[in-house]
C-alpha positions in Angstrom: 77.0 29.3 -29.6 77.8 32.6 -28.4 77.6 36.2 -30.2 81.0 37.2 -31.5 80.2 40.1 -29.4 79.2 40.2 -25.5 76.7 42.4 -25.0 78.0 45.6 -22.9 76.6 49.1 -22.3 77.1 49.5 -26.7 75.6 46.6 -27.9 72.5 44.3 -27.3 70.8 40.9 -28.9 67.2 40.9 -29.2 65.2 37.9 -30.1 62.2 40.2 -31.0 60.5 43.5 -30.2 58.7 43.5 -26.9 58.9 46.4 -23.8 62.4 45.7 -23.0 63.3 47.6 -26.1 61.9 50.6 -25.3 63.9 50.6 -22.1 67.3 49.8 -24.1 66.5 53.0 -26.9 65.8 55.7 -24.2 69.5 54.2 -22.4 71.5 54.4 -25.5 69.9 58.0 -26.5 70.6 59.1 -22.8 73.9 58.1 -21.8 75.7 56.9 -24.8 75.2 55.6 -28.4 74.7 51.9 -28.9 73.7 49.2 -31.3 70.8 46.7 -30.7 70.8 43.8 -33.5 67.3 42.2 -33.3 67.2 38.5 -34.6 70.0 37.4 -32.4 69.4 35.6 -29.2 71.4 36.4 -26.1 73.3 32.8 -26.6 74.2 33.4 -29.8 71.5 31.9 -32.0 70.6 33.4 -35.1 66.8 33.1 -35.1 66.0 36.1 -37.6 63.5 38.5 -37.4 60.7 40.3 -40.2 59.3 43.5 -40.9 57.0 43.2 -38.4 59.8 44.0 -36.0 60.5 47.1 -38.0 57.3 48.1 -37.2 57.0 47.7 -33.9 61.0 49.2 -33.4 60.0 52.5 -35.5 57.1 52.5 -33.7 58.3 52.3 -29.9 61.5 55.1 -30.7 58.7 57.6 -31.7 56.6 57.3 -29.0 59.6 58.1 -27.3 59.7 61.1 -25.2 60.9 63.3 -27.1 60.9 60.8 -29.8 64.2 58.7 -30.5 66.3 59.7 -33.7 67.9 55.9 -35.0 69.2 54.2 -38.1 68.5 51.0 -39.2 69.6 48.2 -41.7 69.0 44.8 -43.0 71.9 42.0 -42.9 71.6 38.5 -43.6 73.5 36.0 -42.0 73.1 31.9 -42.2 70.1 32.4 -44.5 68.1 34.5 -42.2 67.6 38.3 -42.3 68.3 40.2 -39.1 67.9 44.4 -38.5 70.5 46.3 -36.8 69.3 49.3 -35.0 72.2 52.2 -34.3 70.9 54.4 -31.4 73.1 57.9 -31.4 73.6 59.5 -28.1 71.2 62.4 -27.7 71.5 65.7 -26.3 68.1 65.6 -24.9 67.1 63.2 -22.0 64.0 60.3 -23.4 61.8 58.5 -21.4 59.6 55.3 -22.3 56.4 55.2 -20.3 57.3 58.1 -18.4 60.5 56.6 -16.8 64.3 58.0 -18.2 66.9 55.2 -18.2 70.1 54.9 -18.3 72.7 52.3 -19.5 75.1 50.4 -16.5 77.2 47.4 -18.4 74.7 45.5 -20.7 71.4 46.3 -18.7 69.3 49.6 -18.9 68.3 50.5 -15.7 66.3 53.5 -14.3 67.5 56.7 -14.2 67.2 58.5 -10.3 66.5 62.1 -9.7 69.8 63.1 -9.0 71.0 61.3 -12.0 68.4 63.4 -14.4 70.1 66.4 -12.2 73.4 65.8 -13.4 72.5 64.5 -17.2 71.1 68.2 -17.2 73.9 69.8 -16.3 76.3 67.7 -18.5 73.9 68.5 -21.4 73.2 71.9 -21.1 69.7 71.8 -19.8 70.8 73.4 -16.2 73.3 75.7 -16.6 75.2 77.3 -13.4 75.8 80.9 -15.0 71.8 81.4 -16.1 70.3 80.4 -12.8 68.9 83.3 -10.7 71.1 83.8 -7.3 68.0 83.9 -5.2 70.1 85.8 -2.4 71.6 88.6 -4.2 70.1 91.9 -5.3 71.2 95.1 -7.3 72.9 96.1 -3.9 74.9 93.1 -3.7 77.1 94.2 -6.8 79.8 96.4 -7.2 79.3 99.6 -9.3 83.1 100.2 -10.0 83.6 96.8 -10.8 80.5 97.1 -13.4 82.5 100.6 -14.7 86.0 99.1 -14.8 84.3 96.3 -17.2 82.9 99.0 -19.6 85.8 100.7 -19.6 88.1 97.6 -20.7 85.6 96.5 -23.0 85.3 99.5 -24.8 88.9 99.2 -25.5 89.0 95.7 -26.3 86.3 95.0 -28.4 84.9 98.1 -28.9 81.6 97.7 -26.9 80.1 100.7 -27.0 78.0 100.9 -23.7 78.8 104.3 -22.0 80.7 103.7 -18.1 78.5 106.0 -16.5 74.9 103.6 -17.5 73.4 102.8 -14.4 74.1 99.2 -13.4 70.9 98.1 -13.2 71.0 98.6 -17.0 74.1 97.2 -17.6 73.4 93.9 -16.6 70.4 94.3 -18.2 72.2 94.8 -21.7 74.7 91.9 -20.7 71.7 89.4 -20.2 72.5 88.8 -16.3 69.2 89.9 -15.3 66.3 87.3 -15.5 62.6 88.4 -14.5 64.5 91.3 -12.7 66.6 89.4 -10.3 70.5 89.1 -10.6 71.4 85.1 -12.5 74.7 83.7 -10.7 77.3 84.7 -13.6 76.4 88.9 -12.6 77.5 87.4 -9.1 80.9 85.4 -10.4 81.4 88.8 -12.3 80.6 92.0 -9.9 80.0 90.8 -6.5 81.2 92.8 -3.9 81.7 89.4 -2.4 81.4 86.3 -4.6 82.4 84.1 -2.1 79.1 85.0 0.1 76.6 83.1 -2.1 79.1 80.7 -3.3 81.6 79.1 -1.3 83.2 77.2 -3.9 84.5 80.1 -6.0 87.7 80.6 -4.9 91.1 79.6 -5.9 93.4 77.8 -3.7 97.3 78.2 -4.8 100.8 76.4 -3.5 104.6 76.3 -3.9 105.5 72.8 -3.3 109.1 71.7 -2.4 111.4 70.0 -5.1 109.3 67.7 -7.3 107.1 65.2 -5.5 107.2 67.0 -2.4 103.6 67.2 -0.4 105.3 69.9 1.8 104.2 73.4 0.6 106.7 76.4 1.3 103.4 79.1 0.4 100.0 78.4 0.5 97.6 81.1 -0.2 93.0 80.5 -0.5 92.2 83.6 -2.8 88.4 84.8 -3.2 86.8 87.4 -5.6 85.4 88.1 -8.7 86.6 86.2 -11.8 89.1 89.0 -12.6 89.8 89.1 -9.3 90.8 85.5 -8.6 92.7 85.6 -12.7 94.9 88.3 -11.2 95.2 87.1 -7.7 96.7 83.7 -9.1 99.0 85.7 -11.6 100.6 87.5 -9.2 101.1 83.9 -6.8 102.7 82.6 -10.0 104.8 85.2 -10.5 106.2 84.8 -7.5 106.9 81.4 -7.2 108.5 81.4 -10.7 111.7 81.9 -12.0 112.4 85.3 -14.0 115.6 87.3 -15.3 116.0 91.0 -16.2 119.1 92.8 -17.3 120.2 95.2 -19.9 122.5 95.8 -22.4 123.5 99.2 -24.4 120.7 98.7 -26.8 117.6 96.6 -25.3 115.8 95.0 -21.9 116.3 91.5 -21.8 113.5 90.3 -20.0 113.0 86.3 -19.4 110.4 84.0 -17.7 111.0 80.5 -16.7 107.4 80.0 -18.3 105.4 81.7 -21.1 103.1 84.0 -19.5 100.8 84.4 -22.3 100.2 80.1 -21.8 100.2 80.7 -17.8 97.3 83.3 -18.3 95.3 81.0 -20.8 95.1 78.1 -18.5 93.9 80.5 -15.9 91.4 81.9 -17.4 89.8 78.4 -19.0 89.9 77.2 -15.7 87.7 80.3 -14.3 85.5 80.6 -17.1 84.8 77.0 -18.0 84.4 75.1 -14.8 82.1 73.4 -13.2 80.1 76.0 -10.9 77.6 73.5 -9.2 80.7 71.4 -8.1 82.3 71.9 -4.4 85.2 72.0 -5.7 88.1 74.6 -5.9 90.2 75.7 -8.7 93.6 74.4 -7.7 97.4 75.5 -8.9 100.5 73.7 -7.7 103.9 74.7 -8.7 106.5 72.5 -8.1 110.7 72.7 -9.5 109.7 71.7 -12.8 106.0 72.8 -13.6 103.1 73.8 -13.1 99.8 72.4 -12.4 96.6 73.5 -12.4 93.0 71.4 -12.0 89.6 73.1 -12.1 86.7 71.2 -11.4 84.1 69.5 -14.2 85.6 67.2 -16.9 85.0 68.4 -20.7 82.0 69.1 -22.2 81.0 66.1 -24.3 82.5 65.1 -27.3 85.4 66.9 -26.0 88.6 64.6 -25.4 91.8 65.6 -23.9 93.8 64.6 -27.3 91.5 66.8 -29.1 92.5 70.0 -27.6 96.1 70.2 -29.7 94.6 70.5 -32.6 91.0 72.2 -34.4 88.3 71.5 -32.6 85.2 73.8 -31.9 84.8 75.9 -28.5 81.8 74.2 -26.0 81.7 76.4 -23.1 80.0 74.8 -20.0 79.1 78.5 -19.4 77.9 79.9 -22.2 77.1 83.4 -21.0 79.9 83.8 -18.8 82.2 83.0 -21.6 80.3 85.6 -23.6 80.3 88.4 -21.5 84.6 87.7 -20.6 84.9 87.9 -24.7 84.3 91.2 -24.4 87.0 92.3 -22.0 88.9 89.3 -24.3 89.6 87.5 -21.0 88.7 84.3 -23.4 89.1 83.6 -26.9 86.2 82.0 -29.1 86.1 79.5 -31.7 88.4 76.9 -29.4 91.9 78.4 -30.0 92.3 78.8 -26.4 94.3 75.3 -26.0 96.1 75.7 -29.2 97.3 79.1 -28.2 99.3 77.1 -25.0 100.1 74.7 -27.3 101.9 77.1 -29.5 103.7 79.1 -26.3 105.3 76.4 -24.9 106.8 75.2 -28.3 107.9 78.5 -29.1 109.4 79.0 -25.3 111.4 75.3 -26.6 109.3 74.0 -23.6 107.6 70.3 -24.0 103.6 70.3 -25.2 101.1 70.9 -22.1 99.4 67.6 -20.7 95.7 68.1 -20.9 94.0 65.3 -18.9 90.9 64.5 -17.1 91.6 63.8 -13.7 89.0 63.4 -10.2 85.9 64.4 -12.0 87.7 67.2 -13.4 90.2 68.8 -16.2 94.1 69.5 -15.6 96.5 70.9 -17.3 100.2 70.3 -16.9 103.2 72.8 -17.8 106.6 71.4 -17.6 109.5 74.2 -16.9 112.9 74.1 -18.2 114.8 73.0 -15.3 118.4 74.2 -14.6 118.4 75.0 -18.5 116.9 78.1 -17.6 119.6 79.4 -15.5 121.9 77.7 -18.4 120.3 79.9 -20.9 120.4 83.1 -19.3 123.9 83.1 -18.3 124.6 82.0 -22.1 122.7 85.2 -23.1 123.9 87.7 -20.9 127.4 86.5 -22.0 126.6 86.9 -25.7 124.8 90.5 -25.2 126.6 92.1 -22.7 130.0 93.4 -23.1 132.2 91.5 -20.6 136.0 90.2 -21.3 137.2 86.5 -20.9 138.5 87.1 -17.6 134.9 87.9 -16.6 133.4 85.0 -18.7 135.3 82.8 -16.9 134.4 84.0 -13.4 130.7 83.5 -14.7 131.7 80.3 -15.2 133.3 79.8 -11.7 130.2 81.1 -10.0 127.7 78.7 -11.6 129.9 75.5 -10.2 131.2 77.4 -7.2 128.1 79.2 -6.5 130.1 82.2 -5.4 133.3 84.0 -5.8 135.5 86.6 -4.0 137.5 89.0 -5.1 140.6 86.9 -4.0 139.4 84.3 -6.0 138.6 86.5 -9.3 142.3 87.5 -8.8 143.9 83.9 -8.5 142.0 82.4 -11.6 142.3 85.3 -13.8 146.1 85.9 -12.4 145.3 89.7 -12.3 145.8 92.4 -9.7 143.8 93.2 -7.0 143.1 96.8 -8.9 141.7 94.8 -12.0 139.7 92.4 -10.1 137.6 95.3 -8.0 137.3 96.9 -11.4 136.2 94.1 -13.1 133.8 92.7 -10.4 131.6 95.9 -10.0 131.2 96.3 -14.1 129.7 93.0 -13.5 127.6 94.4 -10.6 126.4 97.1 -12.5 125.7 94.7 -15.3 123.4 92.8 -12.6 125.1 89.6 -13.6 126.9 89.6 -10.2 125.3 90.7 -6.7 127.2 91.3 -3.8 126.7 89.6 -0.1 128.7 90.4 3.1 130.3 93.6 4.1 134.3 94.9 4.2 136.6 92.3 3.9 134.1 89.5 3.6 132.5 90.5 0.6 131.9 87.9 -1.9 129.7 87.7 -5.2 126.8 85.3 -6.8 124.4 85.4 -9.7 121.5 87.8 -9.5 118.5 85.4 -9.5 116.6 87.8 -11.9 
C-alpha cells in the first residue's frame, strides 16, 4: 500500500522519532515549510505512533539551533492514532548537531558554505548595502553629490540637515558609516566612481530592431551613482521612444508613446532593489512595441510576481538604501511602487505590465501602443487645431502616402496653386507638416514629434 501522498521536499512519513528527524525539521525550517506525519511508514502502512513520539519530536525541534517553531495535531486513521507535525519556513537558518540542512526532493541533505552564504542573503542576514567597502574612504566620495542630496531632500521631504554639514557627518546622520569606515550603499550613493569598487553597478541599455530582432541600432554601458545611472537610462529612453508636441491657441499638447511616471518607477525599483552581490547588470531593451527591463535578484520571499498588482507590503532587499532614496522620494514606501505602474499604463489605455521572474532575477515588461500612437495623435491634432477639410484630408493622404507635394495637395483638394502654398505652410507652422527637399522638389510629411 502506498501513501496517498509521495513524499517530496513538503511532505515526509515517519515510522517513529529517531535522528533522521532532526535532520528533516532544520530542512523544512531552512528552505521551505513542510509536513512530516509520523506513524506512517514510507510504503504506506499505517503503523501508528504514541505520546512518546511527541516527546521526543518537541524535544528534538527545541534543541534546535535556534530552536524550531512547529504545530502539531492528532488524527486517527484505521483505528490507530498518528501526529502530524507542520514545520513553517523560518527566517532564521537551524542546525541539528551543529550541521544546517537543507531540503532537495524528499531527502534533507546538508547544507554547504556557499549555500549558508546565499540563505543569508536571501533572508536578510548579509545585506549588500550595510557591508563596509573595505577600499573606500571619506576621500573616495563626492562632496557635491553629498550637497545636491541635502538640497533635494530638504525639498522633498523636508529633511532638515543643513547642505553645508561636513560629509563626514552627513553619512554619519544617514547611517552609512559603520565603525568609521564608509558601508557599500554611501558608495552606490556618492562615489566619485561607483564603478571602481564595484563592477557590477552599471546599467547596460539597447534599441533593438523591430520586435524580435537581436540586432541593436544603439547600445550604450552607463556607470555612476544611483541617480546617476536613473537619469542616464531616462534620457536613453527618451530617445529611443516615441513623443509628440504641438500647440494650439489655448494649450501644449505634449504626448509620450509611454507613461513616463511608470518608465521612471521601474527604473528606480530596479536600482534600488537589486541584487548587489550578483554579477549581474541592470539591463533595458526597447524594442517597436515595449519596453523591457531586468535587474538582477528575484523577489524577496513571500513576494510573487501576481502579487505585485495588488496590496501587498514593501520588502526591500536593501533596506537602508531604500531608506535613504525616500528621502529624495526616488522610491515610495509601503509597496505602492508596482501599483503606481499598474495604474499608469491603464490610465495611458496601455495593457497591465508583466512582472515575472526570469534568469535568477525580476523583469518587468511594458507594452507600447503600436501604430495607434501615431493614430491617436493625428486624431488629436485634427480635433484641437484649427485646420479646414481640405487640410484634413491631406493629413489623411500623408499617413497612407507617407508624403505629399504641393501638386498633389492641389489635385485632391482641386484648389489652386495660391491655396495650396497657403494652406500647406499653416500646416507647417502648425508642426503637423514638415518640409524636405528644396525649390521645386519640395515635398511634406508628418512631424514625428
Amino acid at each position: 500500500m502506498k501513501p496517498s501522498k509521495l513524499e517530496d521536499e513538503n511532505l515526509d512519513y515517519k515510522e517513529k522519532i529517531d535522528q533522521s528527524f532532526g535532520k528533516t525539521v532544520c530542512a523544512y525550517a531552512n528552505t521551505n515549510s513542510g509536513k512530516i506525519i509520523v506513524g506512517i511508514s514510507k510504503t504506506g502502512k499505517i503503523v501508528g505512533t504514541t505520546q512518546k513520539d511527541e516527546e521526543k519530536a518537541t524535544n528534538i525541534m527545541e534543541t534546535c539551533k535556534p530552536p524550531i517553531k512547529f504545530r502539531m495535531k492528532w488524527e486517527k486513521r484505521k483505528n490507530n492514532d498518528i501526529l502530524i507535525i507542520d514545520v513553517p519556513r523560518s527566517d532564521r537558518i537551524h542546525t541539528w548537531k551543529g550541521i544546517a540542512y537543507k531540503r532537495s526532493g524528499s531527502s534533507s541533505i546538508p547544507m554547504d558554505a556557499q549555500d549558508i552564504i546565499d540563505l543569508s542573503k536571501k533572508r536578510g542576514d548579509i545585506r549588500f548595502d550595510e557591508e563596509i567597502c573595505k577600499e573606500a574612504t571619506i576621500n573616495d566620495i563626492d562632496e557635491e553629490k553629498v550637497r545636491q542630496f541635502l538640497r533635494k531632500a530638504k525639498t522633498e521631504r523636508n529633511y532638515d540637515v543643513d547642505p553645508e554639514t561636513p560629509v563626514t557627518e552627513v553619512l554619519d546622520r544617514l547611517d552609512l558609516i559603520k565603525n568609521g569606515r564608509i558601508i557599500n550603499a554611501g558608495v552606490l550613493l556618492f562615489a566619485k566612481k561607483p564603478e571602481r569598487f564595484f563592477p557590477q553597478a552599471k546599467l547596460k541599455a539597447a534599441r533593438f530592431k523591430g520586435t524580435n530582432s537581436l540586432d541593436f541600432i544603439d547600445m550604450k554601458v552607463f556607470k555612476g551613482t544611483i541617480p546617476e545611472l536613473r537619469e542616464k537610462a531616462m534620457n536613453f529612453i527618451l530617445e529611443h521612444i516615441r513623443h509628440s508636441v504641438f500647440f494650439d491657441e489655448n494649450r501644449r499638447y505634449d504626448k509620450w508613446e509611454y507613461p513616463l511616471r511608470a518608465v521612471e518607477e521601474v527604473l528606480n525599483n530596479a536600482l534600488a532593489h537589486r541584487d548587489y552581490f550578483s554579477t549581474g547588470d541592470i539591463q533595458i531593451s526597447i524594442y517597436d512595441d515595449r519596453i523591457e527591463i531586468w535587474n538582477p535578484g528575484e523577489l524577496p520571499e513571500p513576494l510573487k510576481p501576481k502579487d505585485l498588482k495588488g496590496e501587498h507590503k514593501s520588502i526591500p532587499r536593501n533596506q537602508l538604501l531604500a531608506d535613504t532614496l525616500f528621502l529624495i522620494r526616488f522610491i515610495e514606501e509601503w509597496g505602492r511602487g508596482t501599483n503606481r505602474i499598474v495604474d499608469e499604463m491603464q490610465e495611458n489605455k496601455l495593457p497591465d505590465p508583466t512582472f515575472k521572474e526570469l534568469s535568477g532575477g525580476f523583469e518587468v515588461i511594458l507594452m507600447g501602443p503600436g501604430r495607434s500612437f501615431e493614430e491617436a495623435i493625428i486624431k488629436e491634432k485634427l480635433h484641437v487645431l484649427d485646420i479646414n477639410e481640405r487640410q484634413k484630408k491631406a493629413i489623411k493622404y500623408v499617413n497612407e502616402k507617407l508624403s505629399i507635394t504641393r501638386r498633389e495637395y492641389m489635385k485632391i483638394n482641386n484648389v489652386s496653386h495660391t491655396t495650396a502654398q497657403k494652406e500647406l505652410k499653416e500646416l507647417v507652422i502648425k508642426k503637423v507638416f514638415r518640409t524636405r527637399g528644396t525649390g521645386k522638389y519640395i515635398y511634406y510629411e508628418l512631424t514625428q514629434g
